[in-house]
Structures are given as C-alpha cells and as structure tokens.
C-alpha positions as CSV (number, residue, x, y, z in Angstrom):
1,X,2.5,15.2,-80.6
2,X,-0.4,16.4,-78.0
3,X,0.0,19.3,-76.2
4,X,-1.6,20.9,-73.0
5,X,-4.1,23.6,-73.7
6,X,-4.0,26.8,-71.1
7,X,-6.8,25.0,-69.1
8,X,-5.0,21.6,-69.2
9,X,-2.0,23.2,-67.4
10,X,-4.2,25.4,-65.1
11,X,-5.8,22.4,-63.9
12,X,-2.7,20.5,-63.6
13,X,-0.5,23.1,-61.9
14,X,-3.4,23.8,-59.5
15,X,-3.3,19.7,-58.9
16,X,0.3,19.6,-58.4
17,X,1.1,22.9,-56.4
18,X,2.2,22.1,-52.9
19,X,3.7,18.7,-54.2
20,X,7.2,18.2,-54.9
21,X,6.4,17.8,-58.7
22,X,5.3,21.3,-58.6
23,X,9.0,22.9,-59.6
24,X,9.6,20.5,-62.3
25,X,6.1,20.6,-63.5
26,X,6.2,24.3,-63.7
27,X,9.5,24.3,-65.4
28,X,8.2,21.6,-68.4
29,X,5.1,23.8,-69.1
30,X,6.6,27.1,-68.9
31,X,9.6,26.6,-70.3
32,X,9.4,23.2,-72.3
33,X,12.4,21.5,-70.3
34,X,12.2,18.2,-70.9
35,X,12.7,15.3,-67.7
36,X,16.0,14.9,-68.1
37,X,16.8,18.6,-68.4
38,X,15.1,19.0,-65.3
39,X,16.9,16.4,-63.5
40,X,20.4,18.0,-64.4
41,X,19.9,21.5,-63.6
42,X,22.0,23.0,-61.3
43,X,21.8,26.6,-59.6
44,X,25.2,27.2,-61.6
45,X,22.8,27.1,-64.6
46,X,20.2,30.2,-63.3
47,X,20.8,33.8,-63.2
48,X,18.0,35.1,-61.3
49,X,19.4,39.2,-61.8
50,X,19.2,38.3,-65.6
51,X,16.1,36.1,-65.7
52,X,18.0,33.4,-67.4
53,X,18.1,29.8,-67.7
54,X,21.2,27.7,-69.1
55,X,20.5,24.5,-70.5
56,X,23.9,22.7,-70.5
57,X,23.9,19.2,-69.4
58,X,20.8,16.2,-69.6
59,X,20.7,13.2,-67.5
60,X,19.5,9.8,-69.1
61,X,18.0,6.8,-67.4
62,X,19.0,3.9,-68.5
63,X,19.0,0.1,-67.4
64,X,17.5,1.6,-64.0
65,X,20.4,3.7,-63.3
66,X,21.0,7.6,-63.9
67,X,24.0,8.7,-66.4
C-alpha cells in the first residue's frame, strides 16, 4: 500500500481547498474514511459537542448504481 507523506497531503489539500472534494478529501486523510464511508455519512453520525464521528453504514457502487 502507498501512503501520502505530510507534504503529499499539504499539497493536495491546498490543491483541492475551495473545491467540493475538499470535505471528503479532508475527511480520507485526517481520518482514513474510506469513499464509501464518505458517501454514507449522515449528520446523525457527528457529534460536534463530543468531537465524534460514527461510522455506521458504507455505500457500494456497483453495476453503475449506488447500494
């Protein structure tokens, strides 16, 4: 497996921020959700007074459509 070095994901977060990959981006670096983590979250799943994220559902891709 590679992985992003601290300048890697400097220089990509700098080249995404304003974008609307920049959420998802940040939340696969900083957090190592993967795409279809990201694609399932819901605000249900964040408790911003407790600074916590719930994983609890993944969406797949398949045959061009989203399960």
């Amino acid at each position: 497996m590679t992985t992003y070095d601290m300048v890697e994901i400097a220089e990509l977060l700098s080249i995404v921020r304003g974008s609307r990959i920049f959420i998802p981006a940040l939340l696969a670096v900083l957090c190592g959700l993967r795409r279809g983590e990201i694609s399932a979250l819901r605000w249900r799943a964040v408790n911003l007074d407790a600074g916590q994220l719930s994983v609890v559902e993944s969406a797949e891709q398949m045959n061009n459509s989203v399960r």
